[in-house]
C-alpha positions in Angstrom: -26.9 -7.9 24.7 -25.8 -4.7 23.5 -22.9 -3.6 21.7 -22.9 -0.8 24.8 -23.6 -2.9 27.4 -20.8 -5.8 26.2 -18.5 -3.2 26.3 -18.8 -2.6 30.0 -17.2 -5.8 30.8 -13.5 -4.9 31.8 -12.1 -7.8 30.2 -14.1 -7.4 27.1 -13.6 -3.7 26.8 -9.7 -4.6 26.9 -9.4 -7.2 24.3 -11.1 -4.7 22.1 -8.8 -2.2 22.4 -6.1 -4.9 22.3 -7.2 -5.5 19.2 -7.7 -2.2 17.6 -3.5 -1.2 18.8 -2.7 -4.6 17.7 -4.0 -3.6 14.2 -3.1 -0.2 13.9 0.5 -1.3 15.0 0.0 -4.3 12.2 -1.1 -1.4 9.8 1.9 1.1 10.7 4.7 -2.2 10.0 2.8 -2.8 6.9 3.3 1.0 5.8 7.0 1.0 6.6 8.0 -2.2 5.2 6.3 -1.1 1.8 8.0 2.1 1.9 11.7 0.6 2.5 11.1 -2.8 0.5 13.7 -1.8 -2.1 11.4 -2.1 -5.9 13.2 -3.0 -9.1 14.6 -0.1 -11.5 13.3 0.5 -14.6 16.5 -0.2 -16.9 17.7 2.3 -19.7 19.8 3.5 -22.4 21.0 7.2 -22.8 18.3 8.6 -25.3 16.1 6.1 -24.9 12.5 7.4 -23.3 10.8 6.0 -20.6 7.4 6.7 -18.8 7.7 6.3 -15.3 5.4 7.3 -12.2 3.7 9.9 -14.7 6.3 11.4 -16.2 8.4 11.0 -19.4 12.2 10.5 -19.0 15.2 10.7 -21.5 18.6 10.5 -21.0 20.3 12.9 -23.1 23.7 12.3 -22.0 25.9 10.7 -19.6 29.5 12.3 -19.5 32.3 11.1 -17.5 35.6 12.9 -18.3 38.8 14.7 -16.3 37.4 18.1 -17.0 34.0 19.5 -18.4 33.1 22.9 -20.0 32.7 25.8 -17.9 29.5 27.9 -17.1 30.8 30.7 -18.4 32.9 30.2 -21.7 35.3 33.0 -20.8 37.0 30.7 -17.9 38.6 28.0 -18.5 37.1 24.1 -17.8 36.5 22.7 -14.7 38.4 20.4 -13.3 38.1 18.0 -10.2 40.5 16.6 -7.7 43.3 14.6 -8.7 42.4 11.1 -9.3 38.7 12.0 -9.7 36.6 12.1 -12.7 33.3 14.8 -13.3 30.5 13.4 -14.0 27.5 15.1 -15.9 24.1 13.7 -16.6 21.5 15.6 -18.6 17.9 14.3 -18.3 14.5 15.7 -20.0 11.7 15.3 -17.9 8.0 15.7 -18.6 4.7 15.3 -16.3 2.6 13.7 -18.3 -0.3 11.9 -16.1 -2.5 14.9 -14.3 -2.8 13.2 -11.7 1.0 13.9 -10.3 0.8 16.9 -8.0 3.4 19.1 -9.1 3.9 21.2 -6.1 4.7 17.8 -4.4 7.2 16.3 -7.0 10.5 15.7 -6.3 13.4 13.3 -6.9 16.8 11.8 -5.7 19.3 11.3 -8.4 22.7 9.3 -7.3 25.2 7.3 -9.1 25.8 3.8 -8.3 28.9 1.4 -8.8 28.6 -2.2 -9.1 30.3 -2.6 -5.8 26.9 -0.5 -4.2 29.2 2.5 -4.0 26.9 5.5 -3.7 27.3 9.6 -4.6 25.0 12.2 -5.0 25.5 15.2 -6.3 28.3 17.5 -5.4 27.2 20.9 -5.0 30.6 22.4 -5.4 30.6 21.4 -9.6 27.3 22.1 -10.4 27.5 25.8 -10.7 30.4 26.2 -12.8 29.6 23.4 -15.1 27.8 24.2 -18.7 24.5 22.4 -17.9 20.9 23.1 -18.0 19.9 25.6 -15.5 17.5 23.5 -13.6 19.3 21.5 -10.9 16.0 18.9 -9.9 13.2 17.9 -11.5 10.7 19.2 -8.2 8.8 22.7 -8.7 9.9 25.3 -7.9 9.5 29.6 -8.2 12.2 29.6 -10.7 12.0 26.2 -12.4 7.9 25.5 -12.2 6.4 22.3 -13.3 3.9 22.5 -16.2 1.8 19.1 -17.3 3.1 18.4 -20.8 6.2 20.6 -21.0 9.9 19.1 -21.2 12.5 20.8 -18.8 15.6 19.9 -19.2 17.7 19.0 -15.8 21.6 18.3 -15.0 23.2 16.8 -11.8 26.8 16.3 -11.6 29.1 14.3 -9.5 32.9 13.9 -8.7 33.8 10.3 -8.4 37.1 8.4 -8.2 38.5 7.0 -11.0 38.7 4.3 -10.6 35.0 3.7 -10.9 34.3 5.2 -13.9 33.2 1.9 -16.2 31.0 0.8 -13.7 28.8 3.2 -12.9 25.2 3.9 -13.2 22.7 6.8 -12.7 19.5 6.3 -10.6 16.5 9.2 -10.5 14.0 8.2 -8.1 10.8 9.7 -6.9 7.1 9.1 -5.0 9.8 8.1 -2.0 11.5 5.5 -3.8 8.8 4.1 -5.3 9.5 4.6 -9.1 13.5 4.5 -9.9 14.8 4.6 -13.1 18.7 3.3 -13.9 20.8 4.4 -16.8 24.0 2.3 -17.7 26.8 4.4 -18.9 27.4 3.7 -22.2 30.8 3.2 -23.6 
């Protein structure tokens, strides 16, 4: 018999398409547990480079004090909320595999306390802080992407003090699929 003619059956017919939405839905649970399954960080030292997802990443610093320099050097330093601490990382980043779309790249950058504790960054700070100008490491009109060329990058957070010798830094991008964790250093 035909392919055609099998498929005239009812019952046949409908354990075919059984099993084409039974797969598809197998395929779509595959998909999303990949994309939530948590993947290990890279691990890394402030100015220590590491390639990751096809770019380069450094650390140039990791600051955690009660005030931090000022934007502009005529006002005086920032300072956050009592019983908080600013917090100021600088990164370099550079594309460096042309195969990352640069009009597509993007990142999430958070600090982390041992405890699982989580902040991003605080919008409020990163203005008046002295810092590089770009704020991510996506492209963008004023901040474009090149292949090869370093731009520098600072995010800033307010945290409480308390946490402040146990944090760590995450960048991650290609949705969570390439993360890279800097320890504070002492």
């Amino acid at each position: 018999m035909r392919a055609a003619a099998l498929l005239r059956r009812p019952v046949l017919a409908f354990a075919v398409a059984l099993l084409l939405a039974l797969l598809a839905a197998l395929a779509q649970g595959l998909t999303y547990y990949r994309d939530r399954t948590p993947v290990d960080p890279v691990l890394a030292a402030v100015g220590q480079t590491v390639e990751i997802g096809g770019t380069r990443q450094t650390v140039r610093s990791f600051t955690v004090a009660t005030t931090l320099p000022n934007s502009d050097p005529a006002e005086p330093p920032v300072h956050g909320p009592d019983g908080s601490l600013l917090v100021l990382v600088v990164w370099v980043q550079q594309v460096v595999d042309p195969s990352v779309v640069l009009a597509e790249h993007s990142c999430d950058t958070r600090l982390v306390a041992e405890d699982g504790t989580r902040w991003h960054e605080d919008g409020d700070f990163s203005y008046a802080l002295a810092r590089p100008e770009a704020l991510s490491c996506g492209d963008s009109k004023s901040f474009p992407l090149v292949l090869g060329r370093e731009r520098a990058i600072g995010s800033s957070y307010v945290i409480p003090a308390r946490y402040a010798e146990q944090i760590s830094w995450q960048l991650s991008f290609d949705s969570g699929q390439h993360v890279l964790q800097v320890r504070r250093s002492e």
